[in-house]
C-alpha positions in Angstrom: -8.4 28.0 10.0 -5.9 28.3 12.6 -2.6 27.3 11.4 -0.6 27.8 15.2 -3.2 25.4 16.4 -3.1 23.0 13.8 0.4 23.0 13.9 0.4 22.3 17.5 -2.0 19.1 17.4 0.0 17.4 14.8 3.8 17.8 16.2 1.7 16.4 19.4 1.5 13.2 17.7 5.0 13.3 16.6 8.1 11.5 18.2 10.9 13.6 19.0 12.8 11.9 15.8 10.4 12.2 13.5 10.2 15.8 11.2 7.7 17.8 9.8 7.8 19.4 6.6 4.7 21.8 6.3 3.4 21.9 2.7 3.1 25.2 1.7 2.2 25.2 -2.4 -0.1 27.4 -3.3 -0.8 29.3 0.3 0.3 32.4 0.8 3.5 34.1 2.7 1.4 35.7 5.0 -0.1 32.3 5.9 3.4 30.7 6.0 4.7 33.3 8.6 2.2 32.1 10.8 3.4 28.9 10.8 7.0 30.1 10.7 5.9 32.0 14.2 5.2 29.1 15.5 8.4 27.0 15.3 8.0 25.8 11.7 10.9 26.2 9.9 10.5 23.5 6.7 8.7 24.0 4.4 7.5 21.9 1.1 6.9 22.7 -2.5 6.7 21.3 -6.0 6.6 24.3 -8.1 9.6 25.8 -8.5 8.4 29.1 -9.5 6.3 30.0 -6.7 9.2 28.5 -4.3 11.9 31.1 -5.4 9.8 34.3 -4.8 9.1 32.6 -1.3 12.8 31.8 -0.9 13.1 35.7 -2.0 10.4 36.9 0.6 10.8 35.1 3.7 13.3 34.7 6.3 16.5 32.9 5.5 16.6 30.7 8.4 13.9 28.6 6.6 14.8 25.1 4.9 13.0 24.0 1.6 12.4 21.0 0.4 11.2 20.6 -2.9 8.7 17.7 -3.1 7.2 17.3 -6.3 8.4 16.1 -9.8 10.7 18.4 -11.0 11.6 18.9 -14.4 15.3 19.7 -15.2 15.3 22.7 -16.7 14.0 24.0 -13.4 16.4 22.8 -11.7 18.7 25.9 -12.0 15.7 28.0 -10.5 16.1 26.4 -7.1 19.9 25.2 -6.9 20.8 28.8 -5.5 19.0 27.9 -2.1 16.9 24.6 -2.2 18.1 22.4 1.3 16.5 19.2 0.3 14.9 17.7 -3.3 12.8 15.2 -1.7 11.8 13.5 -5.1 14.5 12.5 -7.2 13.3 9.9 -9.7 15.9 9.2 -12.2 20.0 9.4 -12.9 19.2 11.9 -15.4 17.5 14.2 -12.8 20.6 13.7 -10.5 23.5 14.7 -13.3 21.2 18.0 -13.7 20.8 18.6 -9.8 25.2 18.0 -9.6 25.3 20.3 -12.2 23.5 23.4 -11.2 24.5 22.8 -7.6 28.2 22.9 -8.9 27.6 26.2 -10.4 27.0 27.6 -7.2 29.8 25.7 -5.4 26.9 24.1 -3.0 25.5 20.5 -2.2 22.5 19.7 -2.4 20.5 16.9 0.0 18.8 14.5 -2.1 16.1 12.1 -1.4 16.0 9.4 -3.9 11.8 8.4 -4.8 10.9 5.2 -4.9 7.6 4.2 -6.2 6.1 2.0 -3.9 2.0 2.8 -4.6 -0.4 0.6 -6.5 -1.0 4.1 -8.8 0.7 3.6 -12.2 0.3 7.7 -12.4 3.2 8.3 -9.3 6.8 9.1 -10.1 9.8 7.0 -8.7 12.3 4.4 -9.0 11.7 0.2 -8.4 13.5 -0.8 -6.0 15.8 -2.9 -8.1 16.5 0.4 -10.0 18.2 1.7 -7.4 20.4 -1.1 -6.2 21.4 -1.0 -10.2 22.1 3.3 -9.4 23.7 2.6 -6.7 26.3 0.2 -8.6 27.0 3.0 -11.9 29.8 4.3 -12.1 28.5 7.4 -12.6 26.4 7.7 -9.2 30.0 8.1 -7.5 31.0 11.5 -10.0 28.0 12.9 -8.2 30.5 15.3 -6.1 27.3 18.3 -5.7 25.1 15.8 -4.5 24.5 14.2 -0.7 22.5 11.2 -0.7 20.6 11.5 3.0 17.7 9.0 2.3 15.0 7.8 0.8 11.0 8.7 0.0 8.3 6.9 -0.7 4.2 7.4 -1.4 1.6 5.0 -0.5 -1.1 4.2 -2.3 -4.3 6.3 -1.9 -6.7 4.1 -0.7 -8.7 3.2 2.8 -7.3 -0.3 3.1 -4.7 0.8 6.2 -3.2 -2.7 5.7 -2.0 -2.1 2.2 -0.9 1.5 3.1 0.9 -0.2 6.3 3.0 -3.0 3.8 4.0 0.0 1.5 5.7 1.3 4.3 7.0 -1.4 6.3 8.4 -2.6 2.8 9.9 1.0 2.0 11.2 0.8 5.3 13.3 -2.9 4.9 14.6 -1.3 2.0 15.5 1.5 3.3 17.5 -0.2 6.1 19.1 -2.9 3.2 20.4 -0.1 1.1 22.3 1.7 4.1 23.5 -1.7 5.5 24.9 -2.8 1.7 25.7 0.3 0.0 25.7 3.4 1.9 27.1 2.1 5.5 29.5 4.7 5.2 27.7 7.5 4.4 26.8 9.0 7.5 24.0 11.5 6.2 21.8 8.8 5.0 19.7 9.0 7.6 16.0 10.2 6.1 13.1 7.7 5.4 10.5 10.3 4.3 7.2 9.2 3.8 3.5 9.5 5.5 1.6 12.7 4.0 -2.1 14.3 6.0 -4.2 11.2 5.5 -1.9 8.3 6.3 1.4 9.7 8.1 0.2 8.0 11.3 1.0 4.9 9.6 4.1 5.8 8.6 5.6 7.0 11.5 4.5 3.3 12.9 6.3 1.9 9.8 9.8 4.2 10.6 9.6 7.4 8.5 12.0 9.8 10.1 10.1 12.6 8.2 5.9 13.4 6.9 5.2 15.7 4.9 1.5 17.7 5.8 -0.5 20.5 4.3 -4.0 20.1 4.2 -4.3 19.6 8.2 -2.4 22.4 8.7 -3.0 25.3 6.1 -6.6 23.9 5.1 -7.9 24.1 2.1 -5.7 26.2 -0.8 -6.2 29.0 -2.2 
């Protein structure tokens, strides 16, 4: 395994606007600094317990992004430091995230997760869930919270052209809701979706940001 390298081949096939968040669960700091020494600076997680001893660890300059479902009582584990929590699935989980990230006087970037894969078993909202969000009064008490885009999962499969609607829809959505409801918010900006077996895709499809471990960090420990 040679994480510099692996690192190198994939922000090769990268446009300049598109960002890479490394996905770190389950490897080890040591493994991370080596991708840290080689430019990487954001990395992914979706368990918040073995993100805060990282967060504790490693150097401060580096931005996480939590990726996974998250619970709400966990939510006070990372609000301290977390940049981004890339997969936000209900109102409920958004009054917490406001909450805990008032406690510590801080906003906190959201990405809002829309389910857009054929598998019943991934988390997210419909799209006419969020158009309903986006209407509640209580979306606009949210003062702890920054909307800066949306994120999406296609469906695991090897049909490309199913993978490649997922996206292009996520995408039209994506650009609907900024147009309609969030024209003035100038931080929602981030269409994040595209993972190691299909981000090629999505980066054809728009995604601003993919999110990779297995091609760079290999197998896990």
């Amino acid at each position: 395994m040679n994480v510099v390298e692996n690192l190198r081949k994939i922000k090769e096939t990268l446009p300049e606007n598109v960002r890479l968040t490394a996905v770190s669960k389950f490897h080890s700091e040591s493994v991370l600094m080596e991708a840290y020494g080689a430019g990487q600076h954001i990395f992914g997680e979706n368990h918040a317990q073995e993100m805060v001893p990282k967060y504790e660890h490693l150097p401060k300059d580096i931005e996480w992004h939590f990726i996974g479902h998250l619970q709400a009582n966990k939510i006070k584990l990372i609000a301290p430091f977390v940049h981004t929590i890339q997969s936000v699935d209900s109102l409920r989980l958004l009054e917490e995230i406001n909450r805990c990230a008032g406690k510590h006087n801080r906003k906190i970037n959201v990405l809002l997760q829309i389910h857009i894969a054929q598998e019943a078993h991934k988390f997210g909202f419909l799209y006419e869930d969020i158009e309903k969000l986006l209407n509640e009064r209580a979306f606009d008490a949210l003062e702890h919270i920054r909307i800066t885009g949306l994120m999406g999962m296609a469906t695991f499969t090897g049909d490309e052209r199913q993978i490649r609607r997922e996206f292009s829809g996520l995408h039209t959505f994506f650009t609907k809701i900024k147009k309609i409801y969030l024209a003035g918010n100038h931080f929602f900006n981030e269409l994040s979706m595209g993972m190691s077996n299909d981000y090629l895709i999505a980066v054809e499809e728009g995604s601003t940001m993919v999110r990779i471990g297995g091609k760079i960090f290999g197998r896990r420990i």
